[in-house]
C-alpha positions as CSV (number, residue, x, y, z in Angstrom):
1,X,-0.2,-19.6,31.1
2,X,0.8,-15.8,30.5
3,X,4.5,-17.1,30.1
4,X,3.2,-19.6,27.7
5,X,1.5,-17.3,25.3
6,X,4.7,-15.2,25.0
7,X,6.9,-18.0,24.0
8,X,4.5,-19.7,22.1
9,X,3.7,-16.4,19.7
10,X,7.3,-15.7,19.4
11,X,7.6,-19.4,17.9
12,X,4.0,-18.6,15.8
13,X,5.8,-15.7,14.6
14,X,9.0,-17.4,13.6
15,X,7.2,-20.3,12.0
16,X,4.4,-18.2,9.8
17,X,6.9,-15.8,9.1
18,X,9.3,-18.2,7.6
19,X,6.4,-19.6,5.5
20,X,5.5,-16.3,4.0
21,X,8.9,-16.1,3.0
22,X,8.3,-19.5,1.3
23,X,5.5,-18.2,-0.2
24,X,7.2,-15.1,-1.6
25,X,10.0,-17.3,-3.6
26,X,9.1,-17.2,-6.7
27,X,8.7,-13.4,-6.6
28,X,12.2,-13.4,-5.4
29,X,13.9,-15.2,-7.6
30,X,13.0,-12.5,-10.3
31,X,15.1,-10.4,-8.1
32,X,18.2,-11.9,-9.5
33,X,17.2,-11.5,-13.7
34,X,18.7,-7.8,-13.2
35,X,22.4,-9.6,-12.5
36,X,21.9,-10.7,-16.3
37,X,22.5,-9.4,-19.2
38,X,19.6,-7.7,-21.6
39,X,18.5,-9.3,-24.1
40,X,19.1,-7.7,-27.6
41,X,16.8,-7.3,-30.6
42,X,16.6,-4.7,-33.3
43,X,14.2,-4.0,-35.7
44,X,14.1,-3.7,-39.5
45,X,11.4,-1.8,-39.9
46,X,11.1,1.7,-38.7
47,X,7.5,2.2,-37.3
48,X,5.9,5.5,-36.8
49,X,4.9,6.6,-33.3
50,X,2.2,8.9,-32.2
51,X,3.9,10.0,-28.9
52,X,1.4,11.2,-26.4
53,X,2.1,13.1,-23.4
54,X,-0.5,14.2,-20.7
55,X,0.5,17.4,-19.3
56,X,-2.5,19.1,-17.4
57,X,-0.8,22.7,-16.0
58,X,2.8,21.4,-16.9
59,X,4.1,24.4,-18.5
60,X,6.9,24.9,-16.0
61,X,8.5,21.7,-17.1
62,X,7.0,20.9,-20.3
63,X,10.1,21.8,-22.5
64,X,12.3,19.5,-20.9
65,X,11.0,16.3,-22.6
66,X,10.2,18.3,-25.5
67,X,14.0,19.1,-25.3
68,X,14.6,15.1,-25.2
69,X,12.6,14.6,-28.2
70,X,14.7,16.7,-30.4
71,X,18.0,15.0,-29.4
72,X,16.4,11.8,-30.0
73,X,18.6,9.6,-32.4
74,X,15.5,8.1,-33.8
75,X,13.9,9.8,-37.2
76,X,12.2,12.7,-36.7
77,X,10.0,12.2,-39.4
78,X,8.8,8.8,-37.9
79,X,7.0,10.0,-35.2
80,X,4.4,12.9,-33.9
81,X,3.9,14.5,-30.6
82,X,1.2,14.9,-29.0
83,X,1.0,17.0,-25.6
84,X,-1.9,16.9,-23.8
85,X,-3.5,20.0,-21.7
86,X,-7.0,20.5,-20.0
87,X,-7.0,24.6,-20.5
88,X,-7.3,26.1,-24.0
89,X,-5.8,28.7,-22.7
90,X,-2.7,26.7,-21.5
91,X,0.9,28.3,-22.5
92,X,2.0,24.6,-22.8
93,X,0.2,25.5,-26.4
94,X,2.4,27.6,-27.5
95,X,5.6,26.2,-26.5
96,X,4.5,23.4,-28.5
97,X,4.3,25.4,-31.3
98,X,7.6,27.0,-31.2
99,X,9.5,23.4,-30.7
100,X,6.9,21.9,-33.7
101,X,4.7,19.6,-31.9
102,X,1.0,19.1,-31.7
103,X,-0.8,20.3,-28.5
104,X,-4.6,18.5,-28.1
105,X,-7.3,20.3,-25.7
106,X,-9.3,17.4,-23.1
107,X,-11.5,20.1,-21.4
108,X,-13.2,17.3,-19.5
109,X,-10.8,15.1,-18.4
110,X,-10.7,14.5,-15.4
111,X,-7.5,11.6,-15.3
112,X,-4.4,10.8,-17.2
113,X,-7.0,8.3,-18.5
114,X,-9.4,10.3,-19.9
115,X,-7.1,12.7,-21.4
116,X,-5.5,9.9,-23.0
117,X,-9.0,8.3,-24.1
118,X,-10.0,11.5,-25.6
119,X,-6.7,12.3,-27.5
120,X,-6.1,8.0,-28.9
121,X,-9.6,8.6,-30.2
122,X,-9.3,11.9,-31.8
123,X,-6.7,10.4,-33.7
124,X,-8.6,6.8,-34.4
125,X,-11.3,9.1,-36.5
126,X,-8.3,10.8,-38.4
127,X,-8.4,10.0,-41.7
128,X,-4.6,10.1,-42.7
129,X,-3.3,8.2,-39.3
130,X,-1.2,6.0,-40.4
131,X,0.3,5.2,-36.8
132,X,2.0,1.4,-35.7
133,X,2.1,2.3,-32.5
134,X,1.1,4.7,-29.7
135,X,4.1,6.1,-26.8
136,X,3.2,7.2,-23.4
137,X,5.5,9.6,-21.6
138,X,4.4,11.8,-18.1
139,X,5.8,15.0,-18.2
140,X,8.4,15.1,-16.2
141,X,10.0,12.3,-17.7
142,X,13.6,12.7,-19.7
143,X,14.1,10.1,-22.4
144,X,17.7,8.8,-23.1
145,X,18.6,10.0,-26.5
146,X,18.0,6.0,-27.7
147,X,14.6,5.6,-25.7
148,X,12.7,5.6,-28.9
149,X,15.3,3.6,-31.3
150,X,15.6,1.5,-28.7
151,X,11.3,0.9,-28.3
152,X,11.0,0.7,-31.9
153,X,13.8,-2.3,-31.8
154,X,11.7,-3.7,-29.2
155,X,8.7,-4.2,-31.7
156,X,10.8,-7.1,-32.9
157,X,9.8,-8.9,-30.4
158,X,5.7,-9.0,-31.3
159,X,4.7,-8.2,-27.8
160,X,1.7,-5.9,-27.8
161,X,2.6,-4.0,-24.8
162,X,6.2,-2.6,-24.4
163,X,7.6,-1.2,-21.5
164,X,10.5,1.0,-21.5
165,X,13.7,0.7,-18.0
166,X,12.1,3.4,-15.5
167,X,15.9,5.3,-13.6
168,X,15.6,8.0,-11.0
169,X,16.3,11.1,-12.2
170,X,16.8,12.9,-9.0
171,X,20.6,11.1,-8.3
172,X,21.2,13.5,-11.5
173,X,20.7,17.2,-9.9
174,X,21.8,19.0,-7.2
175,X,21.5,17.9,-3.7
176,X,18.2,20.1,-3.0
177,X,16.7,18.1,-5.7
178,X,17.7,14.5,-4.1
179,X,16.4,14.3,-0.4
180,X,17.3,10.7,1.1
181,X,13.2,10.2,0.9
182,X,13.2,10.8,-2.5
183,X,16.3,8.3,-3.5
184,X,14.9,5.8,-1.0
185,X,10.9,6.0,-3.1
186,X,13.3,5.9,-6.6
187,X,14.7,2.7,-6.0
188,X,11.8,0.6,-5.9
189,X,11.3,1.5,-10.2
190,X,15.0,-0.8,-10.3
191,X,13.0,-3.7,-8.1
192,X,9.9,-2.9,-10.0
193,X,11.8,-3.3,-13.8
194,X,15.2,-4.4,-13.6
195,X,14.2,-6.8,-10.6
196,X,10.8,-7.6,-12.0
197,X,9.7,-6.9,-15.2
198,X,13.3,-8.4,-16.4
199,X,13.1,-11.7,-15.7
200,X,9.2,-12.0,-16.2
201,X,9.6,-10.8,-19.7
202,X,12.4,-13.0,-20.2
203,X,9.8,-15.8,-18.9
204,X,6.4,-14.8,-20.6
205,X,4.9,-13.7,-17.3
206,X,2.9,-10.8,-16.8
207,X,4.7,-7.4,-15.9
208,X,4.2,-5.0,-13.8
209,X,2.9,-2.4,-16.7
210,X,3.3,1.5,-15.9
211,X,1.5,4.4,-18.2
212,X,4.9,6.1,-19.1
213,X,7.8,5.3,-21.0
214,X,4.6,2.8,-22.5
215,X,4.3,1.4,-26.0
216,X,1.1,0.5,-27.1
217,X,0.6,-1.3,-30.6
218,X,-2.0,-0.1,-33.0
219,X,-3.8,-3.8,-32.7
220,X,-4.5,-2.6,-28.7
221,X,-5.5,0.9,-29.6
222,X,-8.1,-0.6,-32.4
223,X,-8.9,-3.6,-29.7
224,X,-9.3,-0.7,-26.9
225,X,-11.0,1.7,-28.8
226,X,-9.0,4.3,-27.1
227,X,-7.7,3.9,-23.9
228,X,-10.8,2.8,-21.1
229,X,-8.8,2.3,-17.9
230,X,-11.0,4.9,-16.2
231,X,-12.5,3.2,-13.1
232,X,-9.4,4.2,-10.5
233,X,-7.0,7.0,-10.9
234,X,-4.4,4.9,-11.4
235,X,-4.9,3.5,-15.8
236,X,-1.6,1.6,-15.4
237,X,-2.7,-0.7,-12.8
238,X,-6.2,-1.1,-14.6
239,X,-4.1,-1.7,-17.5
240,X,-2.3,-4.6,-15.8
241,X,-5.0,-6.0,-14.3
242,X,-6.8,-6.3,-17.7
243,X,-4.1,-7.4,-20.1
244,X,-4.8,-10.8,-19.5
245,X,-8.3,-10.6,-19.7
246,X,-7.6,-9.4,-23.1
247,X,-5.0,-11.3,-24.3
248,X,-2.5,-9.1,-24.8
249,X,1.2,-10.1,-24.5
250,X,4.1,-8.1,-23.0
251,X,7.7,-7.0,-23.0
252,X,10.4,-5.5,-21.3
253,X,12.8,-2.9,-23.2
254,X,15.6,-2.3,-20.7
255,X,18.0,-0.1,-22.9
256,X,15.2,1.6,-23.5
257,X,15.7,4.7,-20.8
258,X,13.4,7.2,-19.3
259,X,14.3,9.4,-16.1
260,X,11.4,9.4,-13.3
261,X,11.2,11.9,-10.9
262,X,10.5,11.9,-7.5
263,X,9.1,14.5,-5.2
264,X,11.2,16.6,-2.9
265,X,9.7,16.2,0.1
266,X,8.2,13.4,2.1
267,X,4.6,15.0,2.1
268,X,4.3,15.2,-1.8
269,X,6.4,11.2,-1.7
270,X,3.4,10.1,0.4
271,X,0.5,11.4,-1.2
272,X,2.1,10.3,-4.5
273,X,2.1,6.5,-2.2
274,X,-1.2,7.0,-1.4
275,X,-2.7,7.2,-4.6
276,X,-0.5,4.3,-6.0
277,X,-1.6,2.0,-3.3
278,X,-5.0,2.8,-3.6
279,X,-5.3,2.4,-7.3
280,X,-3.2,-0.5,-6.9
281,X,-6.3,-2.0,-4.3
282,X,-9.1,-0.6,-6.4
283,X,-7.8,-2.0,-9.8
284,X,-7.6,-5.4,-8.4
285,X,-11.0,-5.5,-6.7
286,X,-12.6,-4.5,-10.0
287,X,-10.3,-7.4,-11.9
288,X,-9.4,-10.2,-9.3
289,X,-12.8,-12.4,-9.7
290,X,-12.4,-12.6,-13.7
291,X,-8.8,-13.2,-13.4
292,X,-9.5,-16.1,-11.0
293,X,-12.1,-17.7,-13.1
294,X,-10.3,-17.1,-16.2
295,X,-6.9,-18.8,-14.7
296,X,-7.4,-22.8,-15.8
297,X,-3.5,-23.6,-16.1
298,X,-1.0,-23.6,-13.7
299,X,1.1,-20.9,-15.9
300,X,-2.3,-19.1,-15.3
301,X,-2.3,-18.9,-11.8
302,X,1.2,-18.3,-11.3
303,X,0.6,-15.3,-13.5
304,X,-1.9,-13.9,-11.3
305,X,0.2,-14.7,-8.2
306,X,2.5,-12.3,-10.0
307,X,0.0,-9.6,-10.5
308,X,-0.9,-9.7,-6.3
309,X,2.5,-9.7,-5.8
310,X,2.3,-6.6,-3.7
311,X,-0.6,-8.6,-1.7
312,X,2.6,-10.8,-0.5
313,X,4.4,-7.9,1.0
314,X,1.2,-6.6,2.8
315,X,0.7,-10.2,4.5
316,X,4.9,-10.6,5.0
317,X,5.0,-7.5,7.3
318,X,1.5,-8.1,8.4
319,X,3.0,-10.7,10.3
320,X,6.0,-8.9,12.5
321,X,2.6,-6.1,13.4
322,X,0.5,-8.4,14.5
323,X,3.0,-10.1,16.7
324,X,4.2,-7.0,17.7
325,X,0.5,-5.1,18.9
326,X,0.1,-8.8,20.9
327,X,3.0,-8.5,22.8
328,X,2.2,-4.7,23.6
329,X,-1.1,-6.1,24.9
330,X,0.8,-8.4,26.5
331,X,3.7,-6.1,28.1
332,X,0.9,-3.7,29.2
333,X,-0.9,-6.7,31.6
334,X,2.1,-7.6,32.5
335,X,3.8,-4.6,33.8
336,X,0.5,-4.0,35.6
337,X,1.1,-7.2,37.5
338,X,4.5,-6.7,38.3
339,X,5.5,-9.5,36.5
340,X,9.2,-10.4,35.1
341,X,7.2,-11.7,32.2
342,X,7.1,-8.5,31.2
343,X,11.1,-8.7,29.8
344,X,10.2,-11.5,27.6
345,X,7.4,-9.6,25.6
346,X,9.1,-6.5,25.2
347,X,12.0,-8.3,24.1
348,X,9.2,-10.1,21.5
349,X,8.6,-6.8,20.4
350,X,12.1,-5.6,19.4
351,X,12.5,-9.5,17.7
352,X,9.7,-7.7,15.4
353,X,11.3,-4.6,14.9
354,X,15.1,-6.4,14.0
355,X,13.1,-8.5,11.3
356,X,10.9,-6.0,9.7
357,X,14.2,-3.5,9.3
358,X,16.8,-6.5,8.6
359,X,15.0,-8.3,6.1
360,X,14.2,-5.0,3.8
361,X,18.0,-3.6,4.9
362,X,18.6,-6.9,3.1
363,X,16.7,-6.3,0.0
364,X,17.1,-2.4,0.1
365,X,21.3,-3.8,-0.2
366,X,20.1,-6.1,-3.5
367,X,18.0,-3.4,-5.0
368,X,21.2,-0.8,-4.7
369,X,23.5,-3.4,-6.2
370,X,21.1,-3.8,-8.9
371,X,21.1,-0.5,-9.5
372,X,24.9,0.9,-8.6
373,X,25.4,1.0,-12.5
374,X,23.2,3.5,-13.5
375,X,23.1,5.7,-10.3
376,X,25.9,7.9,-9.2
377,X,25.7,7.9,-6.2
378,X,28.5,8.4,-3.3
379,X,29.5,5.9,-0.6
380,X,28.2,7.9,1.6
381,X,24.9,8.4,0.0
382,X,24.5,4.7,-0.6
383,X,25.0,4.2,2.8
384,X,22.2,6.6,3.7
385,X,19.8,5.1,1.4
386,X,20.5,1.9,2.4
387,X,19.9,2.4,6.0
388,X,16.9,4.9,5.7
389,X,15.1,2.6,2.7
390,X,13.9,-0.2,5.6
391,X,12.1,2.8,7.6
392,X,10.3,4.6,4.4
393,X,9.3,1.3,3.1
394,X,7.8,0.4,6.3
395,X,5.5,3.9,5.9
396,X,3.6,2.1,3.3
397,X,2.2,0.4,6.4
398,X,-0.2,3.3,7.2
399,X,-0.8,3.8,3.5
400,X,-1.5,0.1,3.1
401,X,-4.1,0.4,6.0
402,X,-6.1,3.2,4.6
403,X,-6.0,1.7,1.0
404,X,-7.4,-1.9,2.1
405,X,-9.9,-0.2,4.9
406,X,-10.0,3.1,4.1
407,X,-11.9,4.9,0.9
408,X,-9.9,5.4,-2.2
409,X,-8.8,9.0,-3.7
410,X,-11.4,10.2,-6.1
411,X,-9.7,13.3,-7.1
412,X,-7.0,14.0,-9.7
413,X,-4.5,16.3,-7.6
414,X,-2.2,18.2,-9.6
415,X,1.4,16.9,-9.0
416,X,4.2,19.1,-7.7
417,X,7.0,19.7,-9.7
418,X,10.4,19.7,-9.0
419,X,11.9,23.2,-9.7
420,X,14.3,21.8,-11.8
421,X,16.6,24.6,-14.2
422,X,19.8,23.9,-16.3
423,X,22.0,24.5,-13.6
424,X,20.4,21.7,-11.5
425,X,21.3,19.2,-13.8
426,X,24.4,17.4,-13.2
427,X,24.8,14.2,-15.4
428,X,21.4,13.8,-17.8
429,X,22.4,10.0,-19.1
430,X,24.0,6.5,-18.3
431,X,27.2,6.2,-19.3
C-alpha cells in the first residue's frame, strides 16, 4: 500500500503537471511575439503631454530623468513636467526650478496613487490645460532620447492606454550596481513586455499595464476624474484590473524605451516582490467578481484568463510542492520503518526539484534570448543569470504564500535608491 502511494503520486504529479502546462499554452505562445518584429506607426500630429513624475524624497536621483528630458528629441515646447514631492520643503523643488520644470506639493499622499490623483486634478481645474495626454515616469527611470517621439507616434494607434518597452538599466553600470539578483528580477520586464504585452497588443488582448513609462489619454483622465486606483498600493495592477470594466483599449509601444532599475541587494529585491505580489492579489480580489460577470464572449474570458495569468504560475509550481511535502511525509514514515521504500520517495522528491529548476532554466534561456539585443551582457554573465534565474524565481514561493494567506502591506515604504553617479554609467542606450 505505502509502495503504491509513492508510485501512484509520482504518476499524479506527472499527469496534473503536464495538464497545467496545457493550461498555460496560450500564455505561452505570447512568449514567441518578442521573435517578431515591432510594429511601426507614426503620428501626424504632435500632441502635448503633461509628464508627471512621483518623486516623494527623490532628490538624490531626481536630475537624472530630468537630465533625459532635456535630451529628448521630441519638442520641448509640447510637453510640461510635473515632479511630484510630499515635503514643501523638498530640495527636489528647487532643482526643478533650475532645469525649468514644475514641481507640485501632495502633503497627504500617502501612495504613487494619491500623489498622482491629487496632481491629474490640480491640473483638470486649470483653466488653460490644454493637455492630449498625461505620461507617467517613476523616478528612477531613464528615458531613451525617442521615448516620447516614439509614445506620441503611438497615439496613432487610438488606444487609450499606451505602454512604453520597460529594459534593465542596471546591465548599464558598474558591476556594484548589477548583482546577479538584480539581473535575474530585471528580466522578467522582457517576459512581462516584449514576451507579453507584444503579442497581446498585436492581438487586442489586455496587457499587463505598469504606472511608468504610462500614457494616459485625456478621454481616461476626464472619464477617471483623476487617477482613483487607490485601494492597494500597487495603482498599476488596479489600473489593469479595471480597464476592462471601463472600456478602455490598450497598446504596446516597444521603441518606446525607459530604463528600470533594480535594487542592489536581495533584501530591498524582495520587499520590492512582496509588495508587487500582494498588490497584484489585492487588486484582483477587489476586481475578479465584476470581471467574471461582465465576461459574456469567449474573447471575454480569454481576456481575463490573461489578466490571472500569474494565478497559472502559482498553481504550475504549486504542483512540484505539494508532491514534494507528500513525499517528505512519506520519506519520514518510511525511514522510521526501515523501509527500502524509502529510496523511491526521496528520489520523488528530487523528480520535483529537476522540474521546478528545468522548466524555468528553460524559460529563463527564452527570456535571455528575447532579450540578448538590448542587454550587454557577457557570456559569462548570461551564464550566471541563466542558471541563478530558476532559484530567485522560485523565492516568489514564500512571497506568493504570504500574499494569498497572509495580510497585505499597508504602508508606502520609501524605496532605496541605487547610488548611481556619472562614473557608474557605462552604456545609457540601445544601440
Amino acid at each position: 500500500m505505502m509502495e503504491n502511494l509513492a508510485i501512484y503520486s509520482l504518476y499524479a504529479f506527472l499527469a496534473i503537471a503536464a495538464l497545467s502546462l496545457l493550461l498555460y499554452t496560450p500564455r505561452m505562445i505570447c512568449w514567441f511575439g518578442a521573435f517578431t518584429k515591432q510594429e511601426e506607426i507614426k503620428s501626424d500630429v504632435e500632441h502635448k503631454f503633461a509628464v508627471l513624475v512621483p518623486a516623494r524624497n527623490e532628490s538624490k536621483i531626481i536630475t537624472q530623468i530630468l537630465d533625459c528630458f532635456k535630451e529628448q528629441t521630441y519638442d520641448a515646447k509640447n510637453f510640461d513636467v510635473f515632479v511630484i514631492v510630499k515635503d514643501p520643503e523638498d530640495p527636489t523643488i528647487n532643482i526643478c526650478k533650475k532645469y525649468g520644470y514644475n514641481s507640485f506639493v501632495s502633503e497627504t499622499q500617502n501612495s504613487k496613487a494619491e500623489a498622482l490623483d491629487d496632481c491629474i486634478k490640480y491640473l483638470l481645474d486649470t483653466k488653460d490645460n490644454n493637455y492630449d495626454d498625461y505620461l507617467i515616469f517613476d523616478a528612477d527611470a531613464w528615458l531613451d532620447q525617442k521615448c516620447l517621439e516614439e509614445l506620441n507616434n503611438a497615439t496613432a494607434s487610438g488606444k487609450d492606454i499606451i505602454t512604453a518597452r520597460k529594459i534593465v538599466k542596471n546591465y548599464r553600470l558598474t558591476k556594484a550596481n548589477r548583482p546577479i539578483s538584480s539581473l535575474s528580477n530585471g528580466v522578467l520586464w522582457t517576459e512581462m513586455d516584449e514576451m507579453g504585452n507584444k503579442f497581446k497588443s498585436r492581438h487586442g488582448i489586455r496587457m499587463m499595464t505598469i504606472t511608468t513609462g504610462m500614457l494616459l489619454t485625456k478621454a481616461v483622465i476626464k472619464k477617471l476624474e483623476g487617477f482613483p486606483f487607490k485601494e492597494t498600493l500597487t495603482e498599476d495592477m488596479e489600473l489593469m484590473y479595471s480597464a476592462p470594466l471601463y472600456g478602455f483599449t490598450e497598446y504596446y509601444a516597444g521603441n518606446a524605451i525607459i530604463y528600470m532599475e533594480e535594487a542592489n541587494t536581495l533584501k530591498m529585491t524582495n520587499l520590492r516582490r512582496t509588495r508587487w505580489i500582494s498588490g497584484y492579489v489585492s487588486a484582483k480580489r477587489l476586481y475578479a467578481k465584476r470581471l467574471r460577470q461582465n465576461a459574456k464572449t469567449f474573447k471575454d474570458k480569454l481576456e481575463y484568463y490573461y489578466l490571472i495569468g500569474i494565478y497559472h504560475a502559482f498553481v504550475i509550481y504549486s504542483i512540484p510542492l505539494i508532491f514534494a511535502l507528500f513525499n517528505f511525509v512519506l520519506s519520514i514514515m518510511f525511514a522510521l520503518d526501515g523501509s527500502p521504500l524509502l529510496t523511491l520517495s526521496l528520489m520523488n522528491i528530487l523528480y520535483a526539484g529537476i522540474y521546478s529548476y528545468g522548466t524555468l532554466f528553460l524559460h529563463g534561456i527564452l527570456i535571455l534570448a528575447a532579450d540578448r539585443k538590448v542587454n550587454p551582457s557577457s557570456v559569462g554573465q548570461t551564464i550566471a543569470i541563466a542558471l541563478y534565474f530558476p532559484l530567485h524565481y522560485l523565492g516568489y514561493t514564500k512571497i506568493s504564500l504570504k500574499a494569498l494567506f497572509g495580510s497585505k502591506p499597508k504602508e508606502w515604504v520609501a524605496v532605496e535608491r541605487n547610488d548611481i553617479s556619472e562614473d557608474d554609467v557605462m552604456q545609457k542606450k540601445v544601440d
